[in-house]
C-alpha positions in Angstrom: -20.1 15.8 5.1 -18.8 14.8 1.8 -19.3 11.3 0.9 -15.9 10.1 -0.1 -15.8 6.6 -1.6 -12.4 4.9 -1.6 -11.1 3.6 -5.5 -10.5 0.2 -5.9 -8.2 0.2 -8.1 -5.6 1.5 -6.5 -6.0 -1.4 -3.9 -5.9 -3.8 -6.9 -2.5 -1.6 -7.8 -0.9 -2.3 -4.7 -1.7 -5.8 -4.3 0.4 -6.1 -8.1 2.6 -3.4 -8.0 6.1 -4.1 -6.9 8.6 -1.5 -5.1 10.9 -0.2 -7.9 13.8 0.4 -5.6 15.5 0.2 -1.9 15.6 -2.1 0.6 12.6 -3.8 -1.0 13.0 -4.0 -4.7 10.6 -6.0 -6.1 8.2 -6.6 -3.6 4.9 -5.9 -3.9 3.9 -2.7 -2.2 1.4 -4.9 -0.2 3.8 -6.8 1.5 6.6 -4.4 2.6 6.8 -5.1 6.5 5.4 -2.1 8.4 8.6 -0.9 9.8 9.8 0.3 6.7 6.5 2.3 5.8 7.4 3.7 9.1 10.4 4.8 8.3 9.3 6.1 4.5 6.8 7.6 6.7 9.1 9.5 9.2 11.8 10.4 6.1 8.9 11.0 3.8 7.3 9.0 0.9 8.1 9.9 -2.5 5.9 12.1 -4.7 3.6 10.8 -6.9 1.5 7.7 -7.5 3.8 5.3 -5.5 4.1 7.6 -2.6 0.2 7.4 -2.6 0.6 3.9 -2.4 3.3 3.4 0.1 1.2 5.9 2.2 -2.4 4.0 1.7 -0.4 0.9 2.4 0.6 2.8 5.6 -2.3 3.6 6.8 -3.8 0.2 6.2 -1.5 -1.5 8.5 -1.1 1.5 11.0 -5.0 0.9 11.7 -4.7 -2.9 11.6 -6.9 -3.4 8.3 -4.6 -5.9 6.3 -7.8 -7.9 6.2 -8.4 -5.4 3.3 -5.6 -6.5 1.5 -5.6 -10.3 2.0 -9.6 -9.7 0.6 -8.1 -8.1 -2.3 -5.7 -10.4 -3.1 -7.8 -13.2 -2.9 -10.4 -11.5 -4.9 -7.1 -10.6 -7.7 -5.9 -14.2 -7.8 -9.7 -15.5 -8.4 
């Protein structure tokens, strides 16, 4: 098995990126709620680097690891 590490960066990216349209315009990727990843989930997530991060966000909350995020934001905002 192929040792896959995960890249930081993008988890810094979504802690400071903000959703550029919809419903939640202007908030950061992190913090849209979890029913509407659902429902970007069910209709699809856009292509692209912001689908990748609506979809990582996603899967981060699906699992219940928003620990991960609060970590990263703490570790963004010093």
């Amino acid at each position: 098995m192929e040792n896959i590490r995960p890249d930081s960066k993008i988890l810094v990216e979504i802690v400071q990126t903000k959703m550029p349209f919809g419903k939640y315009k202007g908030t950061l990727i992190s913090d849209i709620p979890i029913s509407y990843l659902e429902w970007m989930h069910n209709k699809g997530f856009p292509p692209g680097k912001l689908g990748m991060m609506l979809a990582t966000v996603y899967e981060i909350k699906i699992n219940g690891l928003t620990d991960i995020i609060f970590k990263v934001k703490r570790a963004v905002r010093g």
